[in-house]
C-alpha positions in Angstrom: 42.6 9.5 38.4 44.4 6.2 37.8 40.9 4.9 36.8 40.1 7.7 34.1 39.0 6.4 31.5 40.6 8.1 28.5 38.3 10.8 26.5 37.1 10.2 23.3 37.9 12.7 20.3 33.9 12.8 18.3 33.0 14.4 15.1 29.6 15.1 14.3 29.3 15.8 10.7 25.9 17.8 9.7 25.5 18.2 6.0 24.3 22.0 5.4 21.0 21.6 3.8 21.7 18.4 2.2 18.1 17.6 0.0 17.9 21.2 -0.9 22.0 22.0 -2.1 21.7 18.6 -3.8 19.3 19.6 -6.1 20.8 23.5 -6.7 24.4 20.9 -7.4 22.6 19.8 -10.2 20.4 23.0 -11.0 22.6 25.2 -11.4 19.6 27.6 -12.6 18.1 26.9 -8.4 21.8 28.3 -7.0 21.2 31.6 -5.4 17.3 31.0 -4.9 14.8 29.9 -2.1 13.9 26.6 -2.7 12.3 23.8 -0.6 12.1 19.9 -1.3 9.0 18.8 -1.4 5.5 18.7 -2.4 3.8 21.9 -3.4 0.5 21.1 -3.3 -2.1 22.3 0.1 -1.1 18.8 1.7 2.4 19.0 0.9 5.2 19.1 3.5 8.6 20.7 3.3 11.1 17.5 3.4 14.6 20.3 3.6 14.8 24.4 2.6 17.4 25.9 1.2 19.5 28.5 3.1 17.9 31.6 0.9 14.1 30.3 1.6 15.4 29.9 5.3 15.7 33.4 5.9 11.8 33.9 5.2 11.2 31.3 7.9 10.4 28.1 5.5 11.7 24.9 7.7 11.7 21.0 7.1 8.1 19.5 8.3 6.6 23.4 7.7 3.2 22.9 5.6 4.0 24.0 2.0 0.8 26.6 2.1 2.4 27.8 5.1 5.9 28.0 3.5 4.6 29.6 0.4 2.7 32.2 1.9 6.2 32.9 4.3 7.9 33.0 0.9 5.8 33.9 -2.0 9.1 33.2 -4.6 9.6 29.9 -3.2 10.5 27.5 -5.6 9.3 23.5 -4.9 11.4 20.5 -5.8 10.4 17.0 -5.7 12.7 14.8 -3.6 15.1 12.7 -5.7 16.0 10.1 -2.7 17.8 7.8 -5.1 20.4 10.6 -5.8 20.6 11.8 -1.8 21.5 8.0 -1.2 24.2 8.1 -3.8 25.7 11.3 -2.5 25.2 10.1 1.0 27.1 6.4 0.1 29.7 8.7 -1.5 30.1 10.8 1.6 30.2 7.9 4.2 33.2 6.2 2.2 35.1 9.6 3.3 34.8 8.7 6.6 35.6 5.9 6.2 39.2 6.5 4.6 39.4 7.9 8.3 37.9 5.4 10.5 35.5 2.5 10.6 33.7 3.7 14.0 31.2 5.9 11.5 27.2 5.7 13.4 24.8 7.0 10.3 22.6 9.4 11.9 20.5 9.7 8.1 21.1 10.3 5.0 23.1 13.8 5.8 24.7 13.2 9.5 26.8 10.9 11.0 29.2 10.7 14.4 32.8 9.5 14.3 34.9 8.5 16.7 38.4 9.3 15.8 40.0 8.7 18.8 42.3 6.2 17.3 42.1 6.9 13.4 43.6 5.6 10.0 45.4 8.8 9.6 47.5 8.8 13.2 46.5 12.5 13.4 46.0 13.4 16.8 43.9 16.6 15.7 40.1 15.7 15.9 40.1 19.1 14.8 42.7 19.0 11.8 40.7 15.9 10.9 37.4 17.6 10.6 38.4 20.2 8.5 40.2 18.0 6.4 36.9 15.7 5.6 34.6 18.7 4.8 37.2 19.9 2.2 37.1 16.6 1.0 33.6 16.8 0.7 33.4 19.8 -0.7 36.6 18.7 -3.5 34.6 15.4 -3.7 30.7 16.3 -4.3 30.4 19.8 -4.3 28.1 20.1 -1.2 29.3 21.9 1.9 29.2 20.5 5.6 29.3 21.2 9.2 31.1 19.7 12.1 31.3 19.4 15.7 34.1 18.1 17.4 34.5 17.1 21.2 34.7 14.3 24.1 31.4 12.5 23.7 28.8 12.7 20.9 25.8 15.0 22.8 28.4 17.8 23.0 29.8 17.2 19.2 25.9 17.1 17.7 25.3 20.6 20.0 28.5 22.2 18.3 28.1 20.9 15.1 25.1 23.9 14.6 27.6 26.8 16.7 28.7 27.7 13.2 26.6 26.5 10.4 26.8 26.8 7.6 30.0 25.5 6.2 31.7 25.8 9.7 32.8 23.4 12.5 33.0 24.4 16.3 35.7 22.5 18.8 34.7 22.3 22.1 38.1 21.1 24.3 37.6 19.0 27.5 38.1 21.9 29.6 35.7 24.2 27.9 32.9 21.7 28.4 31.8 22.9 31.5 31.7 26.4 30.5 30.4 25.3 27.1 26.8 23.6 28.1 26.6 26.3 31.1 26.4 29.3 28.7 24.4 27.6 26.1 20.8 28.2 25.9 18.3 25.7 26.7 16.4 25.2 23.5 20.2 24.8 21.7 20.4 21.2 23.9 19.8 18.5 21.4 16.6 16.4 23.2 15.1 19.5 24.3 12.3 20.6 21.7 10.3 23.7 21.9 7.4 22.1 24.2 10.0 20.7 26.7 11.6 23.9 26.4 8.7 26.6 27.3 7.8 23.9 29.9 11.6 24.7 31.2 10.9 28.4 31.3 8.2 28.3 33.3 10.8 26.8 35.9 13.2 29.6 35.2 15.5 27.4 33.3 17.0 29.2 30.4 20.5 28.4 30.1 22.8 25.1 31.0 24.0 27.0 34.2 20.1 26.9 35.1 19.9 23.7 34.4 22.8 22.5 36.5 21.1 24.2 39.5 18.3 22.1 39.5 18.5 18.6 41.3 18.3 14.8 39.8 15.0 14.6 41.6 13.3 18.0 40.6 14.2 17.1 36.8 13.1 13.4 37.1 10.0 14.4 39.0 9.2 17.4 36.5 10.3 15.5 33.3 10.1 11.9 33.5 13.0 9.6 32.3 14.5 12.8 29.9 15.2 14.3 33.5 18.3 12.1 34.0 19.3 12.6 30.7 19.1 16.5 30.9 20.8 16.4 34.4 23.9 14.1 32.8 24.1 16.2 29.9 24.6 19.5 31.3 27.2 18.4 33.3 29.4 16.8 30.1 28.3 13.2 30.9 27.6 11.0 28.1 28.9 7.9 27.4 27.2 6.2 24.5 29.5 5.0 22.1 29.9 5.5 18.1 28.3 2.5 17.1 28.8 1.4 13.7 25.8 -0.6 13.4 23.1 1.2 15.0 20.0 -0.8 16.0 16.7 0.4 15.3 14.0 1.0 18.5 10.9 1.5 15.9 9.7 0.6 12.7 7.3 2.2 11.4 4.7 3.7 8.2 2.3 6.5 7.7 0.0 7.8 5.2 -1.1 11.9 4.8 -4.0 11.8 3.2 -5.2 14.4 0.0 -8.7 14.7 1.6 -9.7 14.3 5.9 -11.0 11.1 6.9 -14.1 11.1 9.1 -15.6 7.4 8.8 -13.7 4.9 10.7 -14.6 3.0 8.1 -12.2 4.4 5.6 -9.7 5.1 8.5 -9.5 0.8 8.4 -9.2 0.2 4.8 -6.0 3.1 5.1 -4.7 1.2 8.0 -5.0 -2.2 6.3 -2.5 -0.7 3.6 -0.3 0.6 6.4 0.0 -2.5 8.4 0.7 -4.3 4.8 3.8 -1.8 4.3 5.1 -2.1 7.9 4.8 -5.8 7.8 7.0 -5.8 4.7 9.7 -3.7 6.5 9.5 -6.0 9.4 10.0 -8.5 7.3 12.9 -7.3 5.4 14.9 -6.3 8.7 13.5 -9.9 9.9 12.5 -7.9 13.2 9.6 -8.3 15.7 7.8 -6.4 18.3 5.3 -6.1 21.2 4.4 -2.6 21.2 1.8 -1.4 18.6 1.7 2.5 18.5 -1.1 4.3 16.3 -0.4 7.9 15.3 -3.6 9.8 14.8 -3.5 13.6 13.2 -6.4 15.4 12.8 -7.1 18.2 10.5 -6.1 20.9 12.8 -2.7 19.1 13.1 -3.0 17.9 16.5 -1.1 14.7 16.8 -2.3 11.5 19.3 -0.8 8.7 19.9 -2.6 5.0 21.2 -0.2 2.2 22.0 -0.4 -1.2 23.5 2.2 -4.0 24.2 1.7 -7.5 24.0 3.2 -10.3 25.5 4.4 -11.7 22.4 6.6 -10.2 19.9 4.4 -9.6 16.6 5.2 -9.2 12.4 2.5 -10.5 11.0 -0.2 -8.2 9.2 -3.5 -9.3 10.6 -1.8 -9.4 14.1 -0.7 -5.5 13.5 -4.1 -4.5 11.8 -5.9 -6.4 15.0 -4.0 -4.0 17.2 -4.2 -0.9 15.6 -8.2 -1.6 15.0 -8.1 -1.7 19.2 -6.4 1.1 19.1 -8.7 3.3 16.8 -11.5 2.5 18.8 -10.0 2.6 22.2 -11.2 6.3 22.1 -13.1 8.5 20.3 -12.2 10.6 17.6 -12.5 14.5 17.9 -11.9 16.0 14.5 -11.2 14.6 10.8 -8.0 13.2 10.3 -5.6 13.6 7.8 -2.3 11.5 8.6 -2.8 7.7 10.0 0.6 6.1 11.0 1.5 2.2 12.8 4.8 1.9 14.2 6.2 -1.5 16.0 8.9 -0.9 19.0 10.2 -3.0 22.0 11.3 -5.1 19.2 13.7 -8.4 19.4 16.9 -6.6 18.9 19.8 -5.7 21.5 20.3 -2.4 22.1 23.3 -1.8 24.1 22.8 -0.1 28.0 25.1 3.0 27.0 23.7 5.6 29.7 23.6 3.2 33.0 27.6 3.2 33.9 28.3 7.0 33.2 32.2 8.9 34.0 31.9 12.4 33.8 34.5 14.2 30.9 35.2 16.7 33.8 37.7 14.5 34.5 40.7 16.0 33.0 42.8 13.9 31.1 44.2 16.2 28.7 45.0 15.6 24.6 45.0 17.1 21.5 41.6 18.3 19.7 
C-alpha cells in the first residue's frame, strides 16, 4: 500500500452535438429541427446530426442519401469550421481557468486532469458541473462529462448520461462499473471487434474479465492487452497537454468513381502535394506510407509500406503510394483515395508499459 501511487481525479468533457447545436446557436429558425452538417448532395457525408435527426437514425460518417431517405425532413448545413474553432478556443480557455493539464481530443472533447486544480476544490465532480454551466452561461452550447480515476473510464462515462449530463464513477465503483457495462459501450471496441466478441460469448465487462491475457492477445492482436487492462480499471496514460500526433494524413472523395489508374495517379499526386504541406508545416517525418483505397461499394483497403528512412518530400510520398496502387489489383471503382505518413520522428511517451491497477483503494473525494 505504502507504494500506491495516488489516483488521479479525470474529466472527460464531450460537447453534445457540437457542429450541429452550433449552427441551431446561430439559427435560431434550425432549433427544434433534424439537421445534419454536411453536404447534401449523393456523395455527401454527414460531418455531426443534430439530437432531433438522431432519433430517425442519421449519425456522423452516415451517407447523406442514406440519412435523407432515414429522415426525409432533414435539413443540410454546410460546415462552418472557422466558427467550431472559435467556439472550441472559447471553450478550452474554461478549462483552463481550472487547470493547465487540458489533452484536446478535437474540436468538441477534451480530458482534464484535476487532481491538483486552480480552484483547490477537491470535487472532480463539483468541478465538472461547474464548467458545463460555464459553458452553457458562456456560449450557449450544452456539454457532457465523465468523471473518474483514469481517462478510459472518464471517456466511457462521459456518454452514461448524454445529453447535457455527466456520470461519476468513484474508485470503488470501478470494478463494478466496467463489469456491468456492455461490450460495445468500451471505447476501442467498434462494432466489428464487437460482433467478433460475441461470437466468443463476450457481452459485458464481467465476460471480458473472464477471459485470459493470452486468449485476448491470441484472438485480438495488440488491442487484446489493452481490453484485458481496461476491464479491470487499469490505465495509466496521462493528460497530456501537448498531444503528439501518430499520423498525418489527406484524402480525397471523389464526385464521380475512378476506374483508370491513370486518373487514380493524377488524384494521388494532388494528395501527396497537400500531405507534404502538412508535413511540412508540423516540420514532421515518417517511414510508413499507408494508402487508403474505397471503392464504390464502400469497402475500405488499406496498402502500407515502411522505409528505412524517415520521408516528407512529395515525389518520395507519390513514389510510395504509386507502389502501393499497384502492389495489388483493384476490384471495383473507387471513390475515396487517401495517403497518410506514421512512425513519424516524434516522441510519443510509453504510457501503457508500467501499469498500477486503480483497484488499489486509496480513497478521496470525487
Amino acid at each position: 500500500m505504502s507504494n500506491a501511487k495516488p489516483l488521479r481525479k479525470i474529466i472527460h468533457v464531450d460537447m453534445d452535438a457540437f457542429y450541429a447545436s452550433v449552427e441551431q446557436l446561430d439559427h435560431p429558425e434550425l432549433r427544434g429541427k433534424p439537421i445534419a452538417v454536411g453536404g447534401s448532395s449523393k456523395r455527401g457525408v454527414v460531418s455531426a446530426a443534430s439530437y432531433e435527426a438522431r432519433k430517425y437514425g442519421v449519425r456522423s460518417a452516415m451517407s447523406s442519401v442514406l440519412a435523407k431517405r432515414n429522415c426525409p425532413e432533414l435539413i443540410f448545413v454546410k460546415a462552418r469550421f472557422d466558427r467550431y474553432k472559435e467556439i472550441s478556443k472559447q471553450i478550452r480557455g474554461i478549462f483552463y481557468d481550472y487547470t493547465d493539464l487540458v489533452e484536446p481530443l478535437s474540436l468538441d472533447e477534451a480530458y482534464l486532469d484535476v487532481t491538483v486544480n486552480k480552484k483547490g476544490n477537491p470535487s472532480a465532480t463539483l468541478i465538472a458541473k461547474e464548467i458545463r454551466q460555464r459553458i452553457f452561461d458562456e456560449t450557449g452550447l450544452k456539454a457532457s462529462a465523465g468523471i473518474s480515476v483514469n481517462k478510459f473510464i472518464a471517456k466511457v462515462a462521459s456518454d452514461i448520461n448524454k445529453p447535457n449530463g455527466q456520470k461519476t464513477v468513484n474508485p470503488e465503483e470501478v470494478d463494478d462499473f466496467l463489469e456491468m457495462l456492455e461490450i460495445r459501450k468500451f471505447y476501442g471496441v467498434g462494432k466489428v471487434t464487437a460482433e467478433k466478441m460475441y461470437k466468443y460469448g463476450i457481452f459485458t465487462g464481467k465476460d471480458l474479465k473472464t477471459k485470459s491475457l493470452e486468449f485476448l492477445e491470441d484472438h485480438f492482436g495488440k488491442s487484446g492487452g489493452y481490453y484485458y487492462h481496461v476491464v479491470r480499471g487499469i490505465h495509466n496514460s496521462p493528460v497530456k497537454p501537448h498531444r503528439t500526433p501518430k499520423s498525418v494524413g489527406a484524402e480525397r472523395t471523389f464526385s464521380e468513381n475512378l476506374s483508370s489508374e491513370v486518373f487514380m495517379l493524377e488524384r494521388l499526386d494532388h494528395i501527396a502535394e497537400e500531405l507534404e504541406r502538412r508535413l511540412r508545416k508540423s516540420n514532421i517525418a515518417g517511414k510508413t506510407v499507408t494508402l487508403k483505397i474505397k471503392y464504390s461499394d464502400f469497402t475500405l483497403n488499406t496498402r502500407s509500406k515502411t522505409l528505412a528512412y524517415f520521408i516528407a518530400d512529395k515525389s518520395l510520398i507519390m513514389e510510395t503510394a504509386k507502389d502501393l496502387l499497384y502492389q495489388e489489383e483493384l476490384h471495383n471503382s473507387v471513390r475515396l483515395l487517401g495517403i497518410s505518413l506514421s512512425n513519424l520522428n516524434t516522441k510519443e511517451e510509453k504510457d501503457e508499459d508500467n501499469r498500477d491497477s486503480v483497484s488499489v483503494q486509496l480513497r478521496f473525494d470525487f
